[in-house]
C-alpha positions, 0 to 999 in steps of 0.5 A: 500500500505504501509502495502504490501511494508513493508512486501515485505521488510521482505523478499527483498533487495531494489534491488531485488525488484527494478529488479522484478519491472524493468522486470515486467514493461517491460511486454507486458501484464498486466494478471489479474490472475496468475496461478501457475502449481504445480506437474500434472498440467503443460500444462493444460492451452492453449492459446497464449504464447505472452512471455515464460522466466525462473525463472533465469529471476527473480534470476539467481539462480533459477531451480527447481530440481524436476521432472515436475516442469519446472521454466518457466513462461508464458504470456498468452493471452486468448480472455477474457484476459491475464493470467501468467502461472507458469510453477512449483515452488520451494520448501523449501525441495530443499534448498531454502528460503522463498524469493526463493520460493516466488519469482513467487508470488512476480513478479505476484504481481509486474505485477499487478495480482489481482487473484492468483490460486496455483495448487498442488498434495497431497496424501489423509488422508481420506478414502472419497477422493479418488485419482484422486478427486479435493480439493478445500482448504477453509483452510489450516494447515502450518506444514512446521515448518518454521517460517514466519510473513505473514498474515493468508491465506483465500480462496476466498469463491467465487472463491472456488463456482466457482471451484467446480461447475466447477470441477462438470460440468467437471465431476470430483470428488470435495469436499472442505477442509483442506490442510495441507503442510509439508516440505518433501520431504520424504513421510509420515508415517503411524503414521503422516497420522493419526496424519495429520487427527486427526488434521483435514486435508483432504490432505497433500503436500510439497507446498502452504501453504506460497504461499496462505498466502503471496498472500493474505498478498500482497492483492491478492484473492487465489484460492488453488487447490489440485489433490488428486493423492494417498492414505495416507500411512497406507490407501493404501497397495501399497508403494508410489512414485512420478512416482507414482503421475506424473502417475495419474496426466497424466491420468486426464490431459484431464479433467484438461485441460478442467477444469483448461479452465473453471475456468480461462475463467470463472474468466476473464470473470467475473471480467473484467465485474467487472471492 
């Protein structure tokens, strides 16, 4: 406990985190589980909304800036329990700092969540994950270039069982590997693919690399998913854009909704038969 408020206090005022801990304790749910709805992910979750509010809540500076990212937040209940919804997040690229983009992580923390599943869309760096495909992160690459004092990220190796075998019972394409996030927003070249690849990563985003590890720095498990939504430059003729990825993403939103329900359910389920 001493090891988890020192670290916040790396990155938070004393009243900063006296507010999230004032907002948090007012919550008509306690969820056990947070998910954090990342580019094509938005909407995948249904159940009953008991509390929606923005990021402004927390900060009132906060909004995300970029297309399908919402800033909202949700409480959910499910019959086997209660869950926050991260509608979108904010990123490094948009001029915000470490406290910032943290901020949703910190406030699940705060709410007592045990279990957080981080969502994103990366472009492939590996003629074997095709667009469309799931990668389930059993590590992660942090070339983002900014500095931070968090503990190193590790992926629940149970939870990652979980979402594969849940990925498969879906029908989508799921392998695990290496995420490697960059700070953007620029897509990358031809040449960084490669580099990306050489140094062993399967996919590549602008998100989650600093959620996953100060996550696991604040004791919570991480579950990190990423929707395979383009090929890498260099590995595709096409030229790549964001309409681009929010396109894919909303031709699997059926099957991600089905998925995003079965893996969430499922977690629920097992650790309220836990406690």
């Amino acid at each position: 406990m001493d090891q988890e408020r020192a670290l916040l206090r790396t990155l938070y005022r004393d009243d900063v985190l006296e507010h999230l801990r004032s907002v948090a304790s007012v919550s008509p749910l306690r969820p056990l589980c947070a998910l954090v709805a990342g580019s094509g992910w938005g909407g995948c979750v249904e159940g009953e909304t008991v509390e929606e509010f923005t990021l402004a809540r927390l900060h009132p500076s906060l909004c995300p800036g970029v297309p399908g990212h919402q800033g909202i937040l949700r409480l959910v209940r499910l019959p086997q329990g209660h869950l926050l919804v991260v509608e979108g997040r904010l990123h490094l690229y948009e001029g915000y700092g470490l406290p910032e983009v943290l901020l949703p992580v910190t406030f699940a923390h705060f709410l007592g969540v045990q279990i957080v599943i981080l969502t994103n869309a990366s472009g492939s760096l590996s003629p074997f994950l095709r667009p469309g495909s799931i990668l389930v992160l059993s590590d992660q690459i942090d070339w983002t270039f900014v500095p931070d004092c968090f503990p190193r990220a590790v992926f629940d190796e149970k939870l990652r069982y979980l979402a594969l075998r849940g990925a498969w019972a879906c029908g989508l394409s799921a392998l695990e590997g290496v995420y490697v996030g960059v700070l953007g927003p620029s897509f990358e070249t031809k040449a960084e693919i490669q580099m990306l690849g050489f140094l062993g990563g399967h996919a590549v985003g602008m998100s989650t690399v600093k959620e996953s590890k100060w996550a696991r720095g604040l004791g919570m498990k991480v579950l990190a998913l990423s929707l395979v939504t383009n090929w890498g430059t260099g590995l595709s003729p096409f030229p790549l854009s964001h309409e681009e990825v929010l396109s894919l993403a909303e031709t699997q939103k059926p099957l991600l909704r089905t998925f995003l329900h079965h893996i969430v359910t499922e977690i629920l389920h097992e650790n309220r038969c836990e406690s």
